[in-house]
C-alpha positions as CSV (number, residue, x, y, z in Angstrom):
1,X,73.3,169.6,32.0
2,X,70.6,172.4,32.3
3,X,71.0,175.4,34.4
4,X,67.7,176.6,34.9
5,X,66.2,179.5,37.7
6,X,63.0,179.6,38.8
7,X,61.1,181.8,41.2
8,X,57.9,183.4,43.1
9,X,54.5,181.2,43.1
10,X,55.1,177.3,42.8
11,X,52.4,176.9,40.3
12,X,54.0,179.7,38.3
13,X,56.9,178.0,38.4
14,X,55.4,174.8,37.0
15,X,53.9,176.8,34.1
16,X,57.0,178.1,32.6
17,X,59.1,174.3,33.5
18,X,56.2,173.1,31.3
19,X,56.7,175.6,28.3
20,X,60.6,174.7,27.8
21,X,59.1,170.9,28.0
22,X,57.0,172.2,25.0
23,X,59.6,174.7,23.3
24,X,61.6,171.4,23.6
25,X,59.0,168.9,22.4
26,X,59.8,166.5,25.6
27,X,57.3,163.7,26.3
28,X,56.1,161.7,29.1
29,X,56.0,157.4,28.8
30,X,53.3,157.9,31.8
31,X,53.1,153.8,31.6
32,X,51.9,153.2,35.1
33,X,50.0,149.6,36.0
34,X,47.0,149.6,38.7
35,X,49.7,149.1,41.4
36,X,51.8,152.3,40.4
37,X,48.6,154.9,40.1
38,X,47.2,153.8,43.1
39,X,50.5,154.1,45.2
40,X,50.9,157.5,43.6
41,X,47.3,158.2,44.3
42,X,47.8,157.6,47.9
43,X,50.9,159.2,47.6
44,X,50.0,162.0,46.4
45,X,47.0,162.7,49.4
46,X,50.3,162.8,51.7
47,X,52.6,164.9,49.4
48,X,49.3,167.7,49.3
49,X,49.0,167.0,53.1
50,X,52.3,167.7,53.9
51,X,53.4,170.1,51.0
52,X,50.7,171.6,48.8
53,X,52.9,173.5,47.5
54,X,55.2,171.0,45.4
55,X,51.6,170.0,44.1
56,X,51.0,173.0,42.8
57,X,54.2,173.1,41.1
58,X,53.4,169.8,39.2
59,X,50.0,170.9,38.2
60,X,51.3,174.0,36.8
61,X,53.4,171.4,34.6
62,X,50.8,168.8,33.8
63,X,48.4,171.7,33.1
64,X,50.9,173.6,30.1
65,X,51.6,170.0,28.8
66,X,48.3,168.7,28.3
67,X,48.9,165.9,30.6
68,X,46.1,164.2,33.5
69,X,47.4,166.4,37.0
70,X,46.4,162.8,39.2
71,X,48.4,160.5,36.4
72,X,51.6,162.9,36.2
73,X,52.2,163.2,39.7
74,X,51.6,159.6,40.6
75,X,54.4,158.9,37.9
76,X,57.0,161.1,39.9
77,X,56.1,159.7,43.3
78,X,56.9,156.5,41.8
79,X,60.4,157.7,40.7
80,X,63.1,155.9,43.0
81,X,60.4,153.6,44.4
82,X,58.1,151.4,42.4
83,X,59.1,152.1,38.5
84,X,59.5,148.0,38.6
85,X,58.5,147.2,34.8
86,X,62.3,148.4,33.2
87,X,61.1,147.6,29.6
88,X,57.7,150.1,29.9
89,X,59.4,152.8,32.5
90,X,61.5,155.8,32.6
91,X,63.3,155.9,34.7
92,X,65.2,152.5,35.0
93,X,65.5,151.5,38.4
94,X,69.2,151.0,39.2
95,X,71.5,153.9,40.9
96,X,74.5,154.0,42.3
97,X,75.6,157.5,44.3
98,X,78.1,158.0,47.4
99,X,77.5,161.2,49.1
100,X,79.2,162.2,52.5
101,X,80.0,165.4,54.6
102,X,82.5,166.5,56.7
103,X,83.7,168.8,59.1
104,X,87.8,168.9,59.2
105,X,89.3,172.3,61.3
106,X,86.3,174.6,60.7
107,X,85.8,173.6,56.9
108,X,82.2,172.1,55.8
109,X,82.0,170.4,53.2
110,X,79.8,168.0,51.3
111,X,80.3,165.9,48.3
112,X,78.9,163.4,45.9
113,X,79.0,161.2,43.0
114,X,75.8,160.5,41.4
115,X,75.7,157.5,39.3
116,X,72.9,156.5,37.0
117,X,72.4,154.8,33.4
118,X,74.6,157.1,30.8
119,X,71.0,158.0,29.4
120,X,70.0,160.1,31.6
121,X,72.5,162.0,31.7
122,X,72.0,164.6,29.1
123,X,68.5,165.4,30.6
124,X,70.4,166.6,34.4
125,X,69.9,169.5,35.9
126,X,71.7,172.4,37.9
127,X,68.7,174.6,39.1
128,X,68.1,177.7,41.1
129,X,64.6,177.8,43.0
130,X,63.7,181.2,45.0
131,X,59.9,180.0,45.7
132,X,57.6,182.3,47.4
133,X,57.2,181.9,51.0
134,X,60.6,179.1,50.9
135,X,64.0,179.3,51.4
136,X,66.2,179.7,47.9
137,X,68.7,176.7,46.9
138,X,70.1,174.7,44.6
139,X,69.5,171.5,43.1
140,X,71.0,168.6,41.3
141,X,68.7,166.3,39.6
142,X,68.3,163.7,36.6
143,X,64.7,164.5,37.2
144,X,62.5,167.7,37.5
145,X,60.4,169.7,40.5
146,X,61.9,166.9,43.2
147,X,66.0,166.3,43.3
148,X,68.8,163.7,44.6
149,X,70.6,166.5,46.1
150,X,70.9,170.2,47.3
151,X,72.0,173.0,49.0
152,X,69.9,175.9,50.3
153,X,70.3,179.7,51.8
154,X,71.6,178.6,55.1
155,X,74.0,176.4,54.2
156,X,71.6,172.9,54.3
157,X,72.4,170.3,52.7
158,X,70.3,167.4,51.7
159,X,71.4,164.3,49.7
160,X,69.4,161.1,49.1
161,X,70.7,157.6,48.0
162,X,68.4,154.9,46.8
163,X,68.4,151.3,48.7
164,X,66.0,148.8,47.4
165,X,62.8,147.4,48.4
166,X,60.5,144.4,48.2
167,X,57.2,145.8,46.1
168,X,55.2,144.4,48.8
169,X,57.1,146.5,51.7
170,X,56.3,149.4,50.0
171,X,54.1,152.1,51.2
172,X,52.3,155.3,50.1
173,X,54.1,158.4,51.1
174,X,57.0,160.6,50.2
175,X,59.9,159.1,48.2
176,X,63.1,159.8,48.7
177,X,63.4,162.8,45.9
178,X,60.5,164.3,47.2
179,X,62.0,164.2,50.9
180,X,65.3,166.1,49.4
181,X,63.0,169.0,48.1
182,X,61.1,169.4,51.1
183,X,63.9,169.5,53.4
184,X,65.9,172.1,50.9
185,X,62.4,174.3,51.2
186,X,61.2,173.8,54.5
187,X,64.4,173.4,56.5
188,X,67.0,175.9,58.2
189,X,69.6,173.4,59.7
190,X,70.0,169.5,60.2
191,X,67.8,169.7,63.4
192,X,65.1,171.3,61.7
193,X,65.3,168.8,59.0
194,X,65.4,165.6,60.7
195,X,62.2,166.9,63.2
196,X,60.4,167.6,59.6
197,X,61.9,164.3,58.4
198,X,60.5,162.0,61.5
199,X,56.9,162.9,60.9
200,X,56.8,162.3,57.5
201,X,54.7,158.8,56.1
202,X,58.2,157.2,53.6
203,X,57.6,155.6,50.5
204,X,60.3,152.9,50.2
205,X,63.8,152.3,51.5
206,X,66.0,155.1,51.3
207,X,69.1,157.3,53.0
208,X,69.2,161.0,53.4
209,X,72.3,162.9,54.5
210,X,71.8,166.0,56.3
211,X,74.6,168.6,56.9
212,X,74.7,172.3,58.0
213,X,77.3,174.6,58.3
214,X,77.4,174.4,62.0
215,X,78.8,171.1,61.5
216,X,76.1,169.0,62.8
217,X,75.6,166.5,60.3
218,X,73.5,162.8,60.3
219,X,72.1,160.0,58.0
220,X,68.3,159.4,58.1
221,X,68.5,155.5,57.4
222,X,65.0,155.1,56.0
223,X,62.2,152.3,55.8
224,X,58.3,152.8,55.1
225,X,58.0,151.6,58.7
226,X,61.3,152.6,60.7
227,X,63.6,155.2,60.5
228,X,67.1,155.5,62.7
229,X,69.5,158.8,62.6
230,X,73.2,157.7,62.0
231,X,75.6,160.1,63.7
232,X,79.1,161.4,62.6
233,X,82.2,159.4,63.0
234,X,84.9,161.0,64.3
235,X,88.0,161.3,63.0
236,X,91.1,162.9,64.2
237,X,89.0,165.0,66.0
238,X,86.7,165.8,63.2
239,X,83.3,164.5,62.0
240,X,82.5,162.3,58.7
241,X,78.7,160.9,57.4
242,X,78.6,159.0,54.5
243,X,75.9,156.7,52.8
244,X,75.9,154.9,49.9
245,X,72.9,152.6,48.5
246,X,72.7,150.1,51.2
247,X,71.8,150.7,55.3
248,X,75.0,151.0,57.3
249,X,73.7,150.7,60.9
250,X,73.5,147.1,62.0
251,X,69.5,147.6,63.4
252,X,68.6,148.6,59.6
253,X,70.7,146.2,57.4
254,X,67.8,143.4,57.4
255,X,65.1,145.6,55.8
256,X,67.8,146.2,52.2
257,X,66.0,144.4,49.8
258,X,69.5,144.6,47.3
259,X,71.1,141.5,48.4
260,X,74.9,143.1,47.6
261,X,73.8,143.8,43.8
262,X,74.0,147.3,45.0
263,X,77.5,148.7,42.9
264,X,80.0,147.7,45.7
265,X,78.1,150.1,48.2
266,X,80.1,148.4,50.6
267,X,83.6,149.4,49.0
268,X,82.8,152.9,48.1
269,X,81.5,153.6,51.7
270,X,85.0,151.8,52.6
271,X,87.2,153.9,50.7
272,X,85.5,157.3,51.6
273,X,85.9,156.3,55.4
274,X,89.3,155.1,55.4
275,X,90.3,158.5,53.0
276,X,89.4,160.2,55.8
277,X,90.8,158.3,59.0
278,X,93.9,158.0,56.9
279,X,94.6,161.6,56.6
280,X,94.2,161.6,52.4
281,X,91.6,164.5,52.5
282,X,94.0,167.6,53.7
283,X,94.2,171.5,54.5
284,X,93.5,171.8,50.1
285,X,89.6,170.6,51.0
286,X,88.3,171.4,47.6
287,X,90.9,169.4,45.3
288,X,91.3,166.3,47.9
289,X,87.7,166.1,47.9
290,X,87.5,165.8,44.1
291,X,90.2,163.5,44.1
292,X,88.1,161.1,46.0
293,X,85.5,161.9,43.8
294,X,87.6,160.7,41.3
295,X,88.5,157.8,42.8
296,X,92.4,158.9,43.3
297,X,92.3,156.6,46.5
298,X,90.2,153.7,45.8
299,X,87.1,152.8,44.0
300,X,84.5,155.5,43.8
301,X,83.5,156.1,39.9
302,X,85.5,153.2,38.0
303,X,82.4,151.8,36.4
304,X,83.8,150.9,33.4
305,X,83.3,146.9,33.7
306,X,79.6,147.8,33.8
307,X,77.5,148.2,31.1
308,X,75.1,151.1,31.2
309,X,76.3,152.9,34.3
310,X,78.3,155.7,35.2
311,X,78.8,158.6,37.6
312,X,76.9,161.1,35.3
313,X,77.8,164.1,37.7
314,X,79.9,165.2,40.7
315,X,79.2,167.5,43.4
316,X,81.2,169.4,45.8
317,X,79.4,171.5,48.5
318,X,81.3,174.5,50.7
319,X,78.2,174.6,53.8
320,X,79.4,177.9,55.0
321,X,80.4,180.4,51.7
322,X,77.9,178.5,49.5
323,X,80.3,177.9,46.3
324,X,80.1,174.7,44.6
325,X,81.6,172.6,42.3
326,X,80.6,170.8,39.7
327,X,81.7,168.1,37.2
328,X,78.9,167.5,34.8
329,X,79.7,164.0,33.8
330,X,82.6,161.4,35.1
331,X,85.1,163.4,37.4
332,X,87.9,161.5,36.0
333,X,87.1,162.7,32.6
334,X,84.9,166.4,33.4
335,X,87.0,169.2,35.1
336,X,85.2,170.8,38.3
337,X,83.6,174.2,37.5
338,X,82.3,176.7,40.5
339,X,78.9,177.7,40.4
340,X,78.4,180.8,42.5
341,X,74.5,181.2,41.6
342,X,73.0,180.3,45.5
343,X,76.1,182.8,46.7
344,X,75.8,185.2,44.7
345,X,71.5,185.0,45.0
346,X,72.4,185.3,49.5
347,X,75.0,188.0,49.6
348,X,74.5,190.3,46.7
349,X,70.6,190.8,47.6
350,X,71.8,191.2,51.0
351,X,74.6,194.0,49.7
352,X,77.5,191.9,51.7
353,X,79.3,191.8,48.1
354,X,79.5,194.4,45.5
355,X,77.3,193.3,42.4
């Protein structure tokens, strides 16, 4: 995985992403048919609408590589959404991922298995952003400049999982890894964020899981035409979310386009709901959460009847301090390693720790 900080002006920022692509002789299989550039030509009209800024950032890339600005960014707004042609496009459309938060006597914490092709796992990031004029946070991604997950200065976090659609349901507008980025950026809690989420034009079916360290935590069940907030359950007294890569809330489950070949969505949103109503996840947050992770108490990460698909990284989220941890790769296999970047980027400018 790449650790990688960036900061100050966006298109700056694209600039030197596009001289590692360089130093590291990476290419682009910008295959797109007349379907794909016009969605991300229409796409991209809303993404400059809503945040120049991010488009900026991509030209700042395209620019150093030599690549068409228009072509590029309709490629990444097709990421998670309309990259239908497997044999032609990177990347492949199928993803797993389980993310969920939690608040459990005064701890926040959020976690997450992303699950992809094997791949693509060499190419994912762990990045710092400090952009001018944004909040600073951190990001998970298997692609670049828009991210499946993240946590920013004020303890936000924003996860997206992927639920399929029918081509001809889908719409220009933001997909769900640009949503993720925007939120991070733009976004102080999970109010904030879903009143930034409801006005903004979707892409293609999706879920995004908002938690802040105040505890108030949702799912955005998303459609190009409908969106419905999912609230906590509570357990015990204390609040779960979770989503997986199918719609949960009964109003929303006829618009997934998956019909179940979705990697036992169902069972993994089972086993991190019952974990927690069952009492598994206890005062030790950090290690019971990574032993869901690692599917200690039912199936979470045990792809291994499935050919070209794993959990290819694990996240674990502390809202409040900002500390997370990290497997980079199968948690059953990768230990958890803290990265302190975001907290140490907060509290040592601010002088609350010694540096």
């Amino acid at each position: 995985m790449y650790h990688l900080r960036l900061k100050g002006d966006h298109y700056k920022m694209g600039v030197k992403r596009g001289k590692i692509f360089n130093k590291c002789q990476i290419s682009f299989p910008l295959l797109l048919d007349n379907f794909q550039l016009e969605h991300g030509k229409q796409s991209e009209e809303i993404l400059r609408k809503f945040f120049p800024e991010v488009c900026e950032e991509i030209r700042g890339v395209s620019d150093t590589i030599g690549a068409d600005y228009l072509h590029f960014a309709s490629w990444m707004l097709c990421m998670g959404c309309c990259m239908y042609n497997l044999e032609d496009n990177f990347p492949i459309e199928i993803r797993g991922c389980t993310a969920f938060a939690y608040s459990q006597n005064g701890r926040l914490i959020y976690g997450r298995n992303n699950d992809l092709p094997p791949y693509l796992r060499d190419g994912c990031k762990s990045e710092i952003y400090a952009p001018r004029n944004g909040n600073r946070f951190n990001i998970t991604t298997s692609s670049f400049i828009n991210e499946e997950e993240g946590l920013n200065e004020h303890g936000l976090a924003v996860a997206m999982t992927f639920v399929m659609t029918d081509l001809k349901k889908i719409k220009a507008g933001f997909n769900s890894c640009f949503i993720v980025r925007y939120l991070l950026e733009k976004a102080n809690d999970t109010e904030q964020a879903v009143s930034l989420l409801m006005n903004l034009p979707i892409a293609s079916n999706c879920n995004i899981l908002l938690a802040d360290k105040s505890g108030n935590m949702a799912v955005a069940e998303c459609t190009p035409t409908l969106k419905k907030v999912r609230e906590a359950e509570i357990f015990h007294g204390n609040r779960i979310v979770c989503t997986v890569n199918s719609f949960t809330s009964d109003e929303m489950k006829p618009y997934d386009d998956a019909n179940g070949d979705d990697y036992d969505s169902r069972k993994r949103y089972k086993v991190v709901i019952d974990s927690f109503f069952s009492g598994k996840i206890r005062d030790d947050y950090i290690k019971t959460t990574e032993q869901l992770l690692k599917g200690d108490y039912g199936f979470m990460c045990q792809y291994d009847n499935e050919p070209d698909f794993e959990t290819v990284w694990s996240s674990i989220f502390d809202l409040e301090s900002l500390a997370i941890y990290r497997a980079e790769g199968d948690p059953r296999k990768k230990k958890f390693i803290s990265d302190n970047r975001l907290h140490d980027l907060k509290f040592k400018q601010a002088g609350i720790i010694e540096t």
